[in-house]
C-alpha positions in Angstrom: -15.9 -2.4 -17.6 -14.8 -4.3 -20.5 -14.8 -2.9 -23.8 -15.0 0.9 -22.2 -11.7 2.9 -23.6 -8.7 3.0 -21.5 -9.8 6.8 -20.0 -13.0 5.3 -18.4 -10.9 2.8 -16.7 -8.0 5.2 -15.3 -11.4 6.9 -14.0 -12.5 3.9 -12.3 -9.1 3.4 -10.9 -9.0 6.7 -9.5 -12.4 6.7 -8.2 -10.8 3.6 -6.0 -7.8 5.6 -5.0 -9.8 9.0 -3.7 -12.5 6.5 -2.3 -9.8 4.6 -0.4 -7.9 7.8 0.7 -11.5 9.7 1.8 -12.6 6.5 4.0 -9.8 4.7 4.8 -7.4 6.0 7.9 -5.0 3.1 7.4 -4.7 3.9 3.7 -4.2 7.8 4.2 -1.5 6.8 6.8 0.5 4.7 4.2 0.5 6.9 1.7 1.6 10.1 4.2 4.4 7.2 4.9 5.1 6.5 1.3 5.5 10.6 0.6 7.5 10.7 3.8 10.0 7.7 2.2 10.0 8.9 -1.2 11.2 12.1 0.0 14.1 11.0 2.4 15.0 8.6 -0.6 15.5 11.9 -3.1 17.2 13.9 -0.1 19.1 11.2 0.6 20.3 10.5 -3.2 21.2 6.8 -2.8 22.0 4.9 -5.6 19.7 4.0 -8.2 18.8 0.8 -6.8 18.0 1.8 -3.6 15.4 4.2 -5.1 13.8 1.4 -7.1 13.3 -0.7 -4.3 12.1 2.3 -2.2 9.6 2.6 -4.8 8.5 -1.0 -5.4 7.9 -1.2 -1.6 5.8 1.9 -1.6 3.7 0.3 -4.4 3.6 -3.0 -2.7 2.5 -1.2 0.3 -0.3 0.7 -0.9 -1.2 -2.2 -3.6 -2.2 -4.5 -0.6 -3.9 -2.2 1.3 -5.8 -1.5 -1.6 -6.8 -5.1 -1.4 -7.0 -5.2 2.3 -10.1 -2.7 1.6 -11.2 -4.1 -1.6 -11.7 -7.3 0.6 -13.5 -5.4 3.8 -15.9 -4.0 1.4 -16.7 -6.9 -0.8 -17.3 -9.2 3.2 -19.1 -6.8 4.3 -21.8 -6.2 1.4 -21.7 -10.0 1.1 -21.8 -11.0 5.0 -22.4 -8.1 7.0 -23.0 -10.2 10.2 -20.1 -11.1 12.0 -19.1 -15.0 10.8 -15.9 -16.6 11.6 -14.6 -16.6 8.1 -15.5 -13.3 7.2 -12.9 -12.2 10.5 -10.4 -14.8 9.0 -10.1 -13.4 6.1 -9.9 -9.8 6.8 -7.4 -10.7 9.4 -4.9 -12.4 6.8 -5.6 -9.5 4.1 -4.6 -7.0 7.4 -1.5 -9.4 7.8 -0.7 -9.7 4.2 -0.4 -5.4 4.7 1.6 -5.6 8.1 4.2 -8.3 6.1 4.5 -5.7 3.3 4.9 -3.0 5.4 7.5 -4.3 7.7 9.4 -5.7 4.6 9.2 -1.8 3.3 10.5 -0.3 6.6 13.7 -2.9 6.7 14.2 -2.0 3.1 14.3 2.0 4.2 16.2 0.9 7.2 19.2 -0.9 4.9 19.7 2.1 2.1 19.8 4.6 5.1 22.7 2.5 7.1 24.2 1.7 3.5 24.0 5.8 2.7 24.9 6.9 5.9 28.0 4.3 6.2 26.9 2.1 8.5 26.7 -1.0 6.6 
């Protein structure tokens, strides 16, 4: 990859995304999520803020689960028998996902009460 022009790379990157979306259920769920979010966020027309950190949670989101599968794959072609730190580790990169997802949901949670006048 090094050296190749910065098209070829945004191809590679790409390739990742549609090959993450095509095989991963959890991935396609975040990202129908992040849409979802994005979209009450606009509706909603919070202050400017609010939409940043909407945003930065979306990317953080779909960042680690990008990981998350990066990770599976690479234990699996490495160690496709079931070893103890092989589950480890895909359990604390499925964690790592859960953490940023639950952060992204209280995030929501606050602009809406803060929009809406609740808070």
């Amino acid at each position: 990859m090094k050296g190749k022009p910065f098209y070829h790379r945004l191809r590679f990157a790409f390739e990742g995304w549609r090959v993450a979306f095509r095989n991963e259920a959890s991935f396609r769920t975040q990202v129908f999520a992040a849409c979802g979010a994005v979209a009450v966020t606009a509706w909603l027309n919070p202050p400017a803020i609010w939409l940043a950190l909407v945003i930065v949670m979306v990317v953080l989101v779909l960042g680690a689960e990008l990981f998350n599968t990066a990770l599976e794959h690479l234990l699996d072609g490495l160690h496709p028998e079931q070893a103890e730190f092989v589950r480890i580790a895909k359990d604390c990169s499925a964690a790592a996902v859960l953490l940023f997802s639950i952060a992204s949901v209280v995030v929501f949670a606050l602009m809406v009460m803060e929009v809406m006048g609740y808070y």
